[in-house]
C-alpha positions in Angstrom: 90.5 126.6 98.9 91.8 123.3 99.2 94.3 121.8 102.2 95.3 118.4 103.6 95.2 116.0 105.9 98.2 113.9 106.8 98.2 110.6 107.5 98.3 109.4 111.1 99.7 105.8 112.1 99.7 103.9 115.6 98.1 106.8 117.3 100.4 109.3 116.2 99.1 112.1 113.6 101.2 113.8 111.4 99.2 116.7 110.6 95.9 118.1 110.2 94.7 120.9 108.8 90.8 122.0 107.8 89.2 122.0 104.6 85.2 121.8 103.4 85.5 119.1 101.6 88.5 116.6 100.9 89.5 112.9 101.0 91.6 111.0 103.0 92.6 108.3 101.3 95.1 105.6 102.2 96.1 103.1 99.5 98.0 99.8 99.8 100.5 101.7 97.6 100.7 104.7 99.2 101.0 103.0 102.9 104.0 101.0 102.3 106.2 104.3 100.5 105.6 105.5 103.7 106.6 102.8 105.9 110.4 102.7 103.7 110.2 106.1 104.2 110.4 106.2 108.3 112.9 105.0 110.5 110.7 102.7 112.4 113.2 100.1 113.3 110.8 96.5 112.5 111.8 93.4 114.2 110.5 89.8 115.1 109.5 88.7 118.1 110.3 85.0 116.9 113.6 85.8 117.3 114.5 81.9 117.6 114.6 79.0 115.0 111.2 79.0 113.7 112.1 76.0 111.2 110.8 74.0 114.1 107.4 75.5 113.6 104.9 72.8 111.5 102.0 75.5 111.1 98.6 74.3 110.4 96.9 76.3 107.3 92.9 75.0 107.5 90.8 75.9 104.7 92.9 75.1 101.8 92.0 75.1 98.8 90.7 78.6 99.3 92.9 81.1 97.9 93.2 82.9 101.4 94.4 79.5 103.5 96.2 78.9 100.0 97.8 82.5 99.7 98.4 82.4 103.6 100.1 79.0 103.2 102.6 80.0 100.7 103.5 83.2 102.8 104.8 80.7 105.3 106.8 78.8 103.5 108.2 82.3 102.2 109.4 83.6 105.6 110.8 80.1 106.8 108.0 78.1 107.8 107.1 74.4 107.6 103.6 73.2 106.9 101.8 70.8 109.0 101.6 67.5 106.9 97.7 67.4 107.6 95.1 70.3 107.3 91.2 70.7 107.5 89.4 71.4 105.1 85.8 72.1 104.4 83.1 69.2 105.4 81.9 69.2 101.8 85.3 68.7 100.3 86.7 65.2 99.3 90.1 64.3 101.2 93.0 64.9 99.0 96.8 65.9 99.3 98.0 69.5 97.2 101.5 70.6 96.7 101.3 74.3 98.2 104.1 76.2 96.1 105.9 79.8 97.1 106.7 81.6 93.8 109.1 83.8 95.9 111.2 81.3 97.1 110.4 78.5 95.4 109.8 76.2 98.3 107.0 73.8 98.3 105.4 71.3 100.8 102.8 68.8 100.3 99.4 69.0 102.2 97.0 66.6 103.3 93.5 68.2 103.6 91.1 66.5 105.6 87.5 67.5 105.6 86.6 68.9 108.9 83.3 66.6 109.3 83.4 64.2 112.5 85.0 61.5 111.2 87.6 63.9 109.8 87.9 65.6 113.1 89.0 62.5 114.8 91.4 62.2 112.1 92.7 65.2 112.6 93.6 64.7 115.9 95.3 61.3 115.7 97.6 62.9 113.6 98.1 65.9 115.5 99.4 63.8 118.2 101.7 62.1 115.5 103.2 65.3 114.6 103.5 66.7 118.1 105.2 63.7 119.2 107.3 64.3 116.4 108.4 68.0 116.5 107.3 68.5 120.2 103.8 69.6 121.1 104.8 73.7 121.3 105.7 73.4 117.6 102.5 72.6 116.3 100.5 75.6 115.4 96.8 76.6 112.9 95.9 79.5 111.0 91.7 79.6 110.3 90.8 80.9 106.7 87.7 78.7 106.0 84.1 80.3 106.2 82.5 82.2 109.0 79.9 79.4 109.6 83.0 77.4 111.2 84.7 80.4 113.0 83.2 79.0 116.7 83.3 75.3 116.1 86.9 75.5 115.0 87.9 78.0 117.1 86.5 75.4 120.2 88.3 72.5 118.8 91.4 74.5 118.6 91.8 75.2 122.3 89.9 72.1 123.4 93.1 70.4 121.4 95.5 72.5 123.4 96.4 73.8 119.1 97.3 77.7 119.4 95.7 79.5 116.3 95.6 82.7 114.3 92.1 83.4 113.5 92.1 84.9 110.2 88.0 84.2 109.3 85.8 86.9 110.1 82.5 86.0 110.9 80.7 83.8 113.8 79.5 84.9 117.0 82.8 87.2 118.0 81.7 87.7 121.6 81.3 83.9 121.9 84.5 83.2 120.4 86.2 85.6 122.7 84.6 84.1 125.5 84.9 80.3 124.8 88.9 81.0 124.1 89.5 82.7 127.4 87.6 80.0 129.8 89.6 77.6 128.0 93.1 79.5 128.8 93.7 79.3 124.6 96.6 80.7 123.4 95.4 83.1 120.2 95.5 86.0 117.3 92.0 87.2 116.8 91.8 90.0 114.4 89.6 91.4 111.1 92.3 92.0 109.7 95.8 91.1 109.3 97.5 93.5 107.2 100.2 95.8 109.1 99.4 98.9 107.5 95.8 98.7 108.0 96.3 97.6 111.7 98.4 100.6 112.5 95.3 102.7 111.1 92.7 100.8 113.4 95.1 101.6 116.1 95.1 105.1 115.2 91.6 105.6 115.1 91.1 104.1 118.1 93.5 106.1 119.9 91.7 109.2 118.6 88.2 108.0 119.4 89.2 107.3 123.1 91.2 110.9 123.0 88.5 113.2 121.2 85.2 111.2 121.5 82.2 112.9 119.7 84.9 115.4 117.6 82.6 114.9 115.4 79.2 114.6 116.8 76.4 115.8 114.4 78.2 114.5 111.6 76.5 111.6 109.1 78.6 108.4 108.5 78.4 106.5 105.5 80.3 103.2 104.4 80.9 101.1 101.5 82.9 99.0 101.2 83.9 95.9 98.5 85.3 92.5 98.2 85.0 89.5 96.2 81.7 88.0 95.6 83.1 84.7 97.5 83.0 86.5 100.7 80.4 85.6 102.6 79.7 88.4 105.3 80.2 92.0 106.0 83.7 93.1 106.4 85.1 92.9 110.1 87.8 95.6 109.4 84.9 98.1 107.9 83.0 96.9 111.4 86.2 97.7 113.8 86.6 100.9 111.9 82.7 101.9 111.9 83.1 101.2 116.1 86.0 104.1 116.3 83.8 106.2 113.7 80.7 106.0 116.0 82.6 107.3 119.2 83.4 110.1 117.4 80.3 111.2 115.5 77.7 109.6 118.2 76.2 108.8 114.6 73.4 105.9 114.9 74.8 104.1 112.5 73.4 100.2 112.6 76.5 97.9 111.1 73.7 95.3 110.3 71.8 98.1 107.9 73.8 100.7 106.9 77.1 99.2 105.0 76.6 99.3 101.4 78.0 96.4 100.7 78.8 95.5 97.2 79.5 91.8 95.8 78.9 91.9 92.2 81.5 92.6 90.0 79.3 95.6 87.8 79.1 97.7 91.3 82.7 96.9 92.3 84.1 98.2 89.0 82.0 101.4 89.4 83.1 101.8 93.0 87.4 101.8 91.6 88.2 98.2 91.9 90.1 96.9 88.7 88.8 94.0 86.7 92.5 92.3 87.6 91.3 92.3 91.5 87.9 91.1 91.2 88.7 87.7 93.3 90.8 89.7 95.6 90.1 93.0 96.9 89.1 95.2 99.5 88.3 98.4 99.1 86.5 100.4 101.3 85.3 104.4 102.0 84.1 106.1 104.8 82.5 109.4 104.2 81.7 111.8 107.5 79.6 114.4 106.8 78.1 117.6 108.9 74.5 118.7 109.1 74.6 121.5 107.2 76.5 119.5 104.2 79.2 121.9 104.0 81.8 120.2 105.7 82.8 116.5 104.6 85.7 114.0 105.9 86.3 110.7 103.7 88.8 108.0 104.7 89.4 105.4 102.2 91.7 102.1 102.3 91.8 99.9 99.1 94.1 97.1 99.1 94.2 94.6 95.9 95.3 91.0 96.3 95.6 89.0 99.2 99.5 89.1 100.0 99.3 92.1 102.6 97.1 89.8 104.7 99.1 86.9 103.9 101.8 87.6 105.2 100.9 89.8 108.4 99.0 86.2 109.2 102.6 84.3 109.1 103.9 87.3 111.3 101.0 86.6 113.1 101.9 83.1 114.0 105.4 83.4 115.1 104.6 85.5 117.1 101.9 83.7 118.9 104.5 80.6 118.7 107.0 83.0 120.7 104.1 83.8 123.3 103.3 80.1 123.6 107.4 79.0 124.4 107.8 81.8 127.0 106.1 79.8 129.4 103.1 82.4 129.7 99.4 81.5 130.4 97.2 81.3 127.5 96.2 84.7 126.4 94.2 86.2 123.5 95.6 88.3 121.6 94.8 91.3 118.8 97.2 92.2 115.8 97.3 95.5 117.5 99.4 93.8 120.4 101.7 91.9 117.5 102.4 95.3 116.0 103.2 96.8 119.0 105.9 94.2 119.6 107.5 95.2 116.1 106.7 91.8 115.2 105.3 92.4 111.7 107.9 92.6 109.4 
């Protein structure tokens, strides 16, 4: 016999009925059907003219800061004039293009090494003298190596920031940010569907912890060979996962993670998303082996993430002109505010 599970979103589940063996799977597809199909009434919370707004896109030329960049310009922001860029990287200036709207801005990318740094800031002080210090605002795509160092020279600079890069020391970037009062989005992941299942599972976790105690977990998950470390949204999810199976699951040992394109194409991924995907599948399963729970999420292309990470930054910029203290913030508190659109 065969029955189904329905979907739960922002801590609210549908439905749920019991079966021995069936998959929950979410797709990018799938999500955003839903989404048109509810009533959920989505608003932003930079509600005023964010044409002011000179937003900061560092690590361009990858095609994350790159993709990231060009959602931006597509929901009404400027670019910074000047960006960093990797220390390796040779100064240069690139015209960043939106297909969509066909708005373009050129970009001066400045490699983040010392002397670059100090270049950096003299013309951050240029541009806030220009559009007025609140205006000026970064979003970090560049490699996880950097993800502490830049996320220090971000609040050292007084420069509010979306920290898209996964990677670092996360405990150490959490701390360093709130003992320097930095205004921030730090998140795995950016993509509002995807977000609203993190919050789900979290909510559940907290509500029903070890639901599922006894139970095996297994993950694997997928993404272009470029990426450098293990997936933080697969790690966030895996945290939920553990409070409700008490499995021992080690996130340093246990992800199967796959890089090459010959195991990604075996594991669903198709050949026209093999530099940009992330597909990933958590199985549950009980003791005995009868019983089995799978939850999968496979998004292909880079937009979803994209633009959450321009809703992203509004928002912060909305936080940062309210006159608040500086405050770290998740994508979870974004969403809750309605403010991905």
């Amino acid at each position: 016999m065969k029955s189904v599970i329905g979907v739960f979103a922002a801590g609210a589940i549908a439905s749920l009925t019991e079966t021995n063996a069936f998959a929950f799977q979410t797709t990018q597809q799938s999500l955003n059907m839903r989404a048109k199909a509810t009533s959920i009434m989505q608003m932003s919370s930079g509600d005023g003219d964010s044409s002011s707004l000179r937003i900061m896109v560092n690590g361009m030329p990858g095609p994350m800061a790159t993709a990231a960049a060009e959602a931006c310009l597509r929901k009404g922001l400027s670019l910074s004039p000047i960006a960093m860029t990797g220390p390796d990287i040779e100064s240069s200036t690139i015209t960043v293009s939106d297909d969509v709207t066909g708005k373009s801005a050129e970009v001066r990318l400045i490699p983040a090494s010392d002397e670059g740094r100090e270049d950096i800031v003299a013309s951050l002080a240029g541009l806030r003298e220009s559009v007025g210090a609140e205006n000026v605002l970064a979003i970090d795509y560049t490699h996880p190596s950097a993800v502490n160092a830049n996320g220090v020279f971000y609040a050292e600079n007084k420069l509010p920031f979306v920290m898209g890069t996964t990677g670092g020391d996360r405990e150490q970037l959490m701390s360093d940010m709130e003992s320097r009062d930095a205004f921030a989005v730090i998140a795995p992941n950016m993509g509002k569907q995807i977000v609203a299942m993190q919050a789900g599972l979290e909510e559940l976790a907290e509500k029903f912890p070890s639901a599922f105690a006894g139970y095996k977990l297994e993950v694997t998950e997928s993404h272009q060979k470029t990426k450098a470390d293990t997936s933080g949204t697969a790690k966030a999810v895996i945290g939920s996962l553990k409070k409700l199976s008490d499995d021992d699951f080690d996130l340093e040992e246990d992800i199967k993670m796959l890089r090459d394109d010959e195991s990604s194409l075996a594991f669903g991924v198709s050949e026209e998303a093999m530099n940009g995907h992330a597909f990933h599948t958590y199985t549950l399963t009980s003791a005995d082996g009868s019983v089995q729970f799978q939850l999968q999420h496979n998004v292909s292309g880079r937009t979803v993430y994209a633009e959450g990470t321009a809703d992203a930054v509004k928002f912060l910029a909305s936080k940062v002109k309210s006159g608040m203290e500086g405050k770290v913030f998740s994508m979870i508190d974004v969403l809750s505010e309605g403010a991905l659109e």
